[in-house]
C-alpha positions in Angstrom: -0.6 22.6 -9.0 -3.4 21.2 -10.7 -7.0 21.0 -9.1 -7.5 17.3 -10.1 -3.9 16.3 -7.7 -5.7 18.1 -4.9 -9.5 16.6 -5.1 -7.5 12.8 -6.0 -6.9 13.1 -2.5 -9.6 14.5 -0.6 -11.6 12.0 -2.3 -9.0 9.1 -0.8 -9.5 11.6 2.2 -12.3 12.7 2.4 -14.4 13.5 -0.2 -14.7 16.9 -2.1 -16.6 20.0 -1.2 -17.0 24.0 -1.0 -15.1 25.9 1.0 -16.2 29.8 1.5 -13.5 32.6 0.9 -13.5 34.0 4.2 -12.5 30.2 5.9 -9.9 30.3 2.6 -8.6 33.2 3.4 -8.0 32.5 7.4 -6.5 28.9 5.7 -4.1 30.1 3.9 -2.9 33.1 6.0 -2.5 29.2 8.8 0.1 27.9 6.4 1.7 30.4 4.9 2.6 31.5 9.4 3.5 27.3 9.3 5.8 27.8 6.2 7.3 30.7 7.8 7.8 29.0 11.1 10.1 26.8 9.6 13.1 27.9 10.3 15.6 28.1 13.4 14.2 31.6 14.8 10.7 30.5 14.8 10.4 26.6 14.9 9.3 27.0 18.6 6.3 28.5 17.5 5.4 25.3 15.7 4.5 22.9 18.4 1.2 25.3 18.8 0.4 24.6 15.4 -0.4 20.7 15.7 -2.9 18.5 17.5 -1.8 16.3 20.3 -2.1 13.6 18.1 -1.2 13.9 14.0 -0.9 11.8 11.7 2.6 12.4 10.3 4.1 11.1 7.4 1.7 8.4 8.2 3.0 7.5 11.0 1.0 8.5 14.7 3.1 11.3 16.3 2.7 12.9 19.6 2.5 16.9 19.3 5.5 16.7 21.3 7.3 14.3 18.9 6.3 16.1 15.9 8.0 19.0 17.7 10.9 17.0 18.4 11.2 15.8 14.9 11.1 19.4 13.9 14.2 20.5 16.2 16.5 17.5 14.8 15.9 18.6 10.9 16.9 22.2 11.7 19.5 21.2 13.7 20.9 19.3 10.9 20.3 21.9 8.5 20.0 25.3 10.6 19.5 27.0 6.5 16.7 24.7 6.0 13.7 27.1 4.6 10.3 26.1 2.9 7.6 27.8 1.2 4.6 27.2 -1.0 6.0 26.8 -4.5 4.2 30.3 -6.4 2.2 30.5 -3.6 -0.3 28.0 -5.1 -2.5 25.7 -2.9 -6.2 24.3 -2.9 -8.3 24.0 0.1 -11.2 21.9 0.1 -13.7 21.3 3.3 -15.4 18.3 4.6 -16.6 17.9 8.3 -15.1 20.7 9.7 -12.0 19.8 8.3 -10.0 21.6 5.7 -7.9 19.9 3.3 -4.7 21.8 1.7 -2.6 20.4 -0.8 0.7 22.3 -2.5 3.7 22.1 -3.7 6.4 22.6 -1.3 9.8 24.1 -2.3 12.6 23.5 0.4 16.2 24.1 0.2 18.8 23.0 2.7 22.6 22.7 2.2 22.7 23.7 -1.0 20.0 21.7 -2.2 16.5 22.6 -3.3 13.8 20.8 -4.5 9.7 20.8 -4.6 7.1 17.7 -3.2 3.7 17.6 -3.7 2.3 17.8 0.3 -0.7 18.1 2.3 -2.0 18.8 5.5 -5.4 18.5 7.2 -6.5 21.0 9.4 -9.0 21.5 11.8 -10.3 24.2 14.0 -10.2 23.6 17.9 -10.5 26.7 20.9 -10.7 29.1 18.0 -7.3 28.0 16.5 -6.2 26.3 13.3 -4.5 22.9 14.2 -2.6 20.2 12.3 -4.1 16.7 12.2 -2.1 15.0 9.2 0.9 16.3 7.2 2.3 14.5 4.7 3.2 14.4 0.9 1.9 12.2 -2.2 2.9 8.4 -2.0 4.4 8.7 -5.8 7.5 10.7 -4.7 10.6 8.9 -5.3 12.7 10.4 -2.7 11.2 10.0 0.3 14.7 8.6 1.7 16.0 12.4 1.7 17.3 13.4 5.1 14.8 16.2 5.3 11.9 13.6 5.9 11.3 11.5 9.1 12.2 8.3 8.3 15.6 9.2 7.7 16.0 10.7 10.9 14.1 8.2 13.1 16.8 5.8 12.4 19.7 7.2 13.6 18.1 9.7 15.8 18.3 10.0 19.9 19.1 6.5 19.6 22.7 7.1 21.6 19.9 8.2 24.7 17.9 4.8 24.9 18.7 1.5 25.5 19.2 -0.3 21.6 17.9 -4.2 21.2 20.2 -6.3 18.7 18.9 -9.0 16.9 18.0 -10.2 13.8 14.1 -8.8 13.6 13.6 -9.2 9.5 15.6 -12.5 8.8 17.5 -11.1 6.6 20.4 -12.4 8.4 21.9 -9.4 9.5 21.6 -7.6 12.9 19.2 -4.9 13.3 18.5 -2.6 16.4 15.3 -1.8 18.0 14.2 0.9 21.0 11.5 2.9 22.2 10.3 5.9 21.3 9.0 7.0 24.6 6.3 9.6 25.8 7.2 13.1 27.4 5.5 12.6 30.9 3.8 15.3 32.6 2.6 14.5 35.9 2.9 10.9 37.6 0.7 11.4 41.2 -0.1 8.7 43.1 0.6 5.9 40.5 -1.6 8.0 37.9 0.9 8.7 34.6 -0.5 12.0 32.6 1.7 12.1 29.2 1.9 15.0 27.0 0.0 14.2 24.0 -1.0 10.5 25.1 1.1 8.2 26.7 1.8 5.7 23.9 5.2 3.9 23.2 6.7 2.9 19.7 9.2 0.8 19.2 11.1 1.9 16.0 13.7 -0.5 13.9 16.7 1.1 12.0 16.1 -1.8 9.0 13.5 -0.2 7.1 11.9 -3.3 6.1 10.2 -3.4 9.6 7.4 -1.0 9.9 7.2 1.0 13.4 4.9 -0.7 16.3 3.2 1.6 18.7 1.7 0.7 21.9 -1.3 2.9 23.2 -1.0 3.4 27.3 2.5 2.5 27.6 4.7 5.1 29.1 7.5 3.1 30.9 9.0 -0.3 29.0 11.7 -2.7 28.5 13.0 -4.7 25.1 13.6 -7.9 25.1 15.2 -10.2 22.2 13.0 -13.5 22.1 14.7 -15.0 19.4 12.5 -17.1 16.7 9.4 -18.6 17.9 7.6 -19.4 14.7 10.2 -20.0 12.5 10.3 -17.6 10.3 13.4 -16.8 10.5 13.4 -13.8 12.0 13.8 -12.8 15.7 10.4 -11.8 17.8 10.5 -9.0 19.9 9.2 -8.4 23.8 7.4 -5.5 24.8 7.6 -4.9 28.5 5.0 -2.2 29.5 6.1 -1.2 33.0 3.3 0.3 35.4 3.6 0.9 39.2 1.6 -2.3 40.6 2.0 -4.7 37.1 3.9 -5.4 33.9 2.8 -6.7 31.2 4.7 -8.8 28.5 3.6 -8.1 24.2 5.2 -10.4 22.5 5.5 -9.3 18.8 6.5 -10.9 15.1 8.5 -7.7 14.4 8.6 -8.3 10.7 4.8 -8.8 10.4 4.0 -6.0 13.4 1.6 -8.5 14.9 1.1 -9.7 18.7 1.8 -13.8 18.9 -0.4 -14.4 21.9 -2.7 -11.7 24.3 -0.3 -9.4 26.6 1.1 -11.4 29.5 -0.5 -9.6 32.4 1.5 -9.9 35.9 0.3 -8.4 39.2 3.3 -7.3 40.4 1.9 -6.2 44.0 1.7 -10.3 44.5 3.7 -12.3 42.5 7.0 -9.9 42.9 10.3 -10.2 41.3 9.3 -12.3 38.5 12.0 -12.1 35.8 12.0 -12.9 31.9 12.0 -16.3 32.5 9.5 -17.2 35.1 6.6 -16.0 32.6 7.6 -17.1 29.3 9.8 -19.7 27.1 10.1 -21.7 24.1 8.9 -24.9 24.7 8.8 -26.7 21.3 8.4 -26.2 17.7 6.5 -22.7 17.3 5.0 -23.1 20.7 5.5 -20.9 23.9 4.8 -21.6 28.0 3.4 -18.4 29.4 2.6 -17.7 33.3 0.6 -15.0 33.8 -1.4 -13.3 36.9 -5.2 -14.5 37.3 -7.8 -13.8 40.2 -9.4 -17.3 41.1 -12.1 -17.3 43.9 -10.6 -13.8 45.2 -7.4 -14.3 45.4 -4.3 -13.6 42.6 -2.5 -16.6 41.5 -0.3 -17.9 38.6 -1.7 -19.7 35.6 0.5 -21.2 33.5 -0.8 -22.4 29.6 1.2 -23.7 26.1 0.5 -21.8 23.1 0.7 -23.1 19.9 1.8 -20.3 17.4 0.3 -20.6 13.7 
């Protein structure tokens, strides 16, 4: 691979620099182990290899997602292998952070082919950890059924609840659910998630790009049909906590919230359903009721919004 591939990204990335040949060499023995942990004896080995957050395939991943990601390709293809094509990569520093780009060879079911990839890594208790893998935006084939994408739509979706509904207007159904996160502890109300406990709601059309939600560990879909018309079917968020829920409303095929989260105190105003806090009310406007503290005590406020 040619140097100028390498420093095009580090300087979208970050910006080029020196990098001493002892940190090299400790960098390269890092990803060749990753490489070699790529297969079914060893892929346990790669969840220590990422932080609890990474950027991958630019998309934000859990550790724990990555790693479940990881199981699902080799358990589609238990030949899959991959390697550094020639054993040829470029490692460039800024910030503590090492960028490596390469060409990757894989082979899986009788196929093999090489991608220009990346990862950044950083150094954290004395270990090498991932923070972003991906591979160069140019490649044409990024629909091959080693990558993500093509798994995150048909993936682990028979184990959560699917959402139907028409959420790029296309006119055809499409399915939503929840990507949730691998609790750890939950003590007295207090949730503890491994790697963050953030929610994403993932769409098998591919138009519709993925919509995380940062703090939500327990949630419910719901299909609020148009609201703006556009065309297309908005999706509810519920984010589920022990003493509220609170309601995002989202245009799906723009990934953008329609009005501020729909707060209820749950403790108080109990056994509100679906209906009680929101509903169309006219042409691209919405009644929402929502929890508020007036003069100490919690009541229900109710407002119209008018959506643009």
């Amino acid at each position: 691979m040619k140097y100028f591939f390498s420093c095009l990204l580090v300087v979208l990335l970050f910006g080029c620099s020196e990098i001493d040949s002892k940190d090299e060499k400790a960098v390269r023995k890092f990803v060749e182990r990753w490489n070699e942990s790529h297969t079914q004896l060893k892929a346990a080995y790669l969840a220590r290899d990422y932080m609890d957050m990474v950027n991958y395939y630019g998309k934000q991943r859990s550790r724990v997602q990555v790693q479940q990601d990881k199981t699902l390709l080799f358990e589609q293809f238990p030949d899959y292998t991959q390697s550094v094509l020639k054993d040829e990569l470029a490692i460039t520093k800024e910030a503590g952070k090492y960028l490596v780009t390469f060409n990757k060879h894989v082979s899986y079911d009788g196929i093999e082919a090489n991608y220009e990839s990346f990862l950044t890594v950083t150094m954290k208790n004395g270990a090498f950890r991932i923070l972003r893998e991906g591979v160069a935006e140019n490649i044409k084939d990024l629909d091959a059924p080693i990558f993500p994408k093509a798994r995150e739509n048909i993936r682990i979706l028979a184990n959560t609840r699917q959402l139907f509904g028409d959420f790029d207007g296309d006119g055809l159904s499409d399915y939503a659910t929840v990507i949730s996160p691998e609790i750890s502890s939950n003590v007295n109300g207090v949730v503890e998630c491994n790697g963050g406990c953030d929610s994403v709601i993932v769409f098998n059309s591919k138009a519709i790009e993925d919509i995380m939600i940062e703090g939500a560990s327990q949630s419910q879909l719901e299909n609020l049909k148009d609201l703006n018309s556009d065309g297309a079917d908005e999706i509810g968020f519920w984010d589920i906590k022990p003493t509220s829920k609170s309601l995002y409303v989202f245009d799906a095929a723009n990934s953008i919230l329609l009005t501020d989260p729909i707060v209820i105190n749950t403790t108080v105003h109990k056994n509100l359903k679906l209906i009680d806090v929101f509903k169309k009310s006219g042409a691209n406007k919405i009644t929402v009721t929502r929890s508020a503290q007036v003069d100490g005590k919690w009541v229900l406020q109710t407002e119209v919004i008018t959506l643009n």
